[in-house]
C-alpha positions as CSV (number, residue, x, y, z in Angstrom):
1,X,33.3,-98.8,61.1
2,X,36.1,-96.3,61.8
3,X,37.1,-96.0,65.3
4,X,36.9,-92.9,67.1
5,X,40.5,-91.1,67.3
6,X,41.2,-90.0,71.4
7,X,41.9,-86.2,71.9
8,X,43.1,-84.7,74.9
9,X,39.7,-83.3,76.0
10,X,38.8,-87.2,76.4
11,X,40.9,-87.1,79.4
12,X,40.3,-85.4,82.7
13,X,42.7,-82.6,84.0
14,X,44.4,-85.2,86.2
15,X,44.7,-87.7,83.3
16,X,46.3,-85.3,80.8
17,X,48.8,-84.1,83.7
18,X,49.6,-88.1,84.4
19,X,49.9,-88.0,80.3
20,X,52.3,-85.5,80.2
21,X,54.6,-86.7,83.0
22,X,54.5,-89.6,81.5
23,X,55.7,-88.7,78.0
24,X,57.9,-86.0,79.8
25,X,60.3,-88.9,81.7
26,X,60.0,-91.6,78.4
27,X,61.3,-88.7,76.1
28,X,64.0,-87.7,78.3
29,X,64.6,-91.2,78.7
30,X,65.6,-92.2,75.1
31,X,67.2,-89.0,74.9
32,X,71.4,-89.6,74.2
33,X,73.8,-86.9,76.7
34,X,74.4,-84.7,73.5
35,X,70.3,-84.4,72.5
36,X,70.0,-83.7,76.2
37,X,72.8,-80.9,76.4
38,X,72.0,-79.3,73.1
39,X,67.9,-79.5,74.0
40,X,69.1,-77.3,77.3
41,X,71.1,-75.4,75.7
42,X,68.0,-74.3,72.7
43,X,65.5,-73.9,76.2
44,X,68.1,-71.5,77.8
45,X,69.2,-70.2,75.0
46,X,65.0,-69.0,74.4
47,X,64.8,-68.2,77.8
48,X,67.9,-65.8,78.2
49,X,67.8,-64.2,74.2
50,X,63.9,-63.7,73.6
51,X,63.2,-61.9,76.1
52,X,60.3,-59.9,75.4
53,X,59.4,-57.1,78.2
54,X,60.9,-55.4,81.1
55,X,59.9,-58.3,83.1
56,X,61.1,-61.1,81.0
57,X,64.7,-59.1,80.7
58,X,64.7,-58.8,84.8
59,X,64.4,-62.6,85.5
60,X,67.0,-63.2,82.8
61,X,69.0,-60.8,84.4
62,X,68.1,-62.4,87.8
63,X,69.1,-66.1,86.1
64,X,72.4,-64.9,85.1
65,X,73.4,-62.9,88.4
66,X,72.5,-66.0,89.8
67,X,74.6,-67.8,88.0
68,X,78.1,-65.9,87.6
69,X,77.4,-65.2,91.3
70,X,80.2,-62.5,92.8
71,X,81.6,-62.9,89.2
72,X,78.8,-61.2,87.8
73,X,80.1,-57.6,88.4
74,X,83.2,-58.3,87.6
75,X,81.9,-59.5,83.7
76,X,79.4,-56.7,83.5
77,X,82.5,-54.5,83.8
78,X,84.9,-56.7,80.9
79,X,82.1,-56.3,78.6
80,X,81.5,-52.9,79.1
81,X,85.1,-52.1,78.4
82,X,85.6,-54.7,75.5
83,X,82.2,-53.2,74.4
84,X,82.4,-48.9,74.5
85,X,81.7,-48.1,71.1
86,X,77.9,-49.7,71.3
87,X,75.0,-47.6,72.2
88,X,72.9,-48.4,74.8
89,X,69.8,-49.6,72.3
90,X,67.3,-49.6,75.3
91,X,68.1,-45.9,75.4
92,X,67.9,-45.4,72.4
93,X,64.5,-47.0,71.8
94,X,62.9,-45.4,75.3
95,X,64.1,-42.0,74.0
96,X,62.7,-42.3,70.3
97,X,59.5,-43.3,72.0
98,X,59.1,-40.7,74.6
99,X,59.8,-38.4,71.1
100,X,56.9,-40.1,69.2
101,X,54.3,-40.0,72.5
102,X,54.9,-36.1,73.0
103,X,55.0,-35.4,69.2
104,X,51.2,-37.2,69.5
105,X,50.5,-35.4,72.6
106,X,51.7,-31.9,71.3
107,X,49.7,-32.8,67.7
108,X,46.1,-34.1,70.0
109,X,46.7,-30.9,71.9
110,X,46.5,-28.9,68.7
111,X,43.3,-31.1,67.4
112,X,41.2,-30.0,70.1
113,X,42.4,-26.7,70.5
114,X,41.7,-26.2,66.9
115,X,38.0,-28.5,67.3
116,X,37.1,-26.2,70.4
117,X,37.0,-23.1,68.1
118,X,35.4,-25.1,64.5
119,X,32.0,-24.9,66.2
């Protein structure tokens, strides 16, 4: 007779967290200094690059502001110089959107206008 295989819903909450903190400290653990440093840098690398909303591109921004503290300005302002010749892509994408939602709202305007008189 086979023996059942374990699956995480066998455990209780407070198991599974015990579980994962656990397997969290072993695998960092047997982990050598470069797996550890290029791990971080592929987790802060996500964090900072694939950013997904507004939100997400505001704690990023938060992170690194943080982080270069009252150097921050001062390496906004190098890039932006070293940089001139790029458009702003966020403006670009805001302003071909706000083009597409009133070319919608200018076309449903015309649908019922057009549906108000059909009866």
């Amino acid at each position: 007779m086979k023996k059942k295989s374990l699956i995480y819903s066998d455990l209780s909450k407070k198991q599974l967290e015990i579980l994962k903190e656990l397997y969290v400290q072993k695998k960092v653990e047997s982990m050598s200094h470069q797996e550890l440093k290029q791990y971080v840098l592929e987790i802060i690398s996500h964090q900072v690059n694939d950013t997904i909303d507004k939100e997400e591109e505001m704690e990023a921004w938060r992170e690194m502001s943080d982080f270069f503290g009252e150097q921050f300005e001062i390496i906004i302002l190098e890039i932006q110089a070293k940089y001139t010749d790029e458009k702003n892509s966020f403006d670009t994408e805001i302003d071909s959107q706000r083009q597409r939602i009133e070319l919608l709202e200018r076309h449903n305007l015309d649908q019922e206008k057009k549906d108000m008189w059909d009866d």
